[in-house]
N, C-alpha and C positions, 0 to 999 in steps of 0.2 A: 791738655784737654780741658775743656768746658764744665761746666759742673749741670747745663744743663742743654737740652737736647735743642735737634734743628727748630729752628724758627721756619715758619710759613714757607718766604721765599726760597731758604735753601731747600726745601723738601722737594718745592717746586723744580728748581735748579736742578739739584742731584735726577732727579726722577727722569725730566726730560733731556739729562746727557744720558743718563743710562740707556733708554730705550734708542739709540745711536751706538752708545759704545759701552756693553755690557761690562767689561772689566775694571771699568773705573771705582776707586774707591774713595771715602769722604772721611773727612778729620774734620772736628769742628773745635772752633778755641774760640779765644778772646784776649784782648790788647790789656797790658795792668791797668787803663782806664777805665776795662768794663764792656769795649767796644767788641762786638760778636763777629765774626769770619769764619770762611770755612775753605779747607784746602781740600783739593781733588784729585787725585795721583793718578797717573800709570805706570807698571812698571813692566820694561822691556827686559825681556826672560832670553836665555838664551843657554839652554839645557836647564839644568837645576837654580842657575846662578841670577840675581836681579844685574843685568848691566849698565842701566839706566833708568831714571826714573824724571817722566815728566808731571808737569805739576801746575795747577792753578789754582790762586787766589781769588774767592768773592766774597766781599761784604754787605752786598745788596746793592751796592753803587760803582762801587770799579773791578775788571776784572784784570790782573797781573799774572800772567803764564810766563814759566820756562824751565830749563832744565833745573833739576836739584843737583844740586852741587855734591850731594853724598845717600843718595838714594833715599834720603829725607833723616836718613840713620843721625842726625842732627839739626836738620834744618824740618821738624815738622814741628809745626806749632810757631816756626816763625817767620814772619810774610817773607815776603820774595824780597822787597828792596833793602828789607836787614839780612837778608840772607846773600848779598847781592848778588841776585839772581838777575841775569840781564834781558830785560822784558821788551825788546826792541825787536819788533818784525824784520827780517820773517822769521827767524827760532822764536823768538817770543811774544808775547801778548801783552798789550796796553790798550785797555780800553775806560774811559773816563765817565763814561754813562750809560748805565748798563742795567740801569733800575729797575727792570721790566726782566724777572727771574726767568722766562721761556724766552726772553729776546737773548740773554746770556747766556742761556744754555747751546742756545744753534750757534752764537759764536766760540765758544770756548769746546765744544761738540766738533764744530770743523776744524778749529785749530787742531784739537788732540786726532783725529782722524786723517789729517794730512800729513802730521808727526807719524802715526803707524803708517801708513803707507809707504812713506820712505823710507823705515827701517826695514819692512818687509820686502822691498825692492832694494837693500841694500844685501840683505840678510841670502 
């Protein structure tokens, strides 16, 4: 974790996937260069149990989605590509320019709501 709170965009970010996908939750960090990110979970429940947990990265410029490898119980706080997490459509998200925090959120917003859909039609 961060020592200090969202920046602008991700407020923006978080706020308008929320209003989409109310369960989504935010972790914010930074790279040991100082560089600021912020990760976005969800976690697929299944009685009392977390059985899955999806996930996106944004730093204001790229967005990197995909499954956590351990329901973040290790990988939060570290981006996806050290975590390698495989961000290749269609399970995951790669996006390279994403500058525009309400343009990321509707994409990272329908990724994660296409991901629930198919659980709940799995489920």
């Amino acid at each position: 974790m961060r020592e200090f709170g969202p920046l602008e965009h991700e407020r923006i970010f978080f706020r308008d996937m929320c209003r989409r996908v109310p369960e989504l939750q935010d972790w914010y960090h930074q790279d040991p260069d100082g560089e600021p990110w912020m990760l976005v979970s969800y976690d697929f429940v299944d009685g009392r149990a977390v059985r899955e947990t999806l996930r996106v990265d944004y730093d204001g410029v790229q967005l990197r989605g995909g499954w956590s490898p351990s329901c973040l119980n290790w990988d939060d706080g570290v981006r996806a590509a050290e975590a390698l997490i495989d961000t290749r459509p269609p399970e995951g998200l790669s996006v390279d320019s994403a500058s525009d925090p309400a343009e990321a959120a509707a994409i990272a917003s329908a990724w994660f709501e296409a991901h629930i859909e198919r659980w709940k039609r799995r489920s």
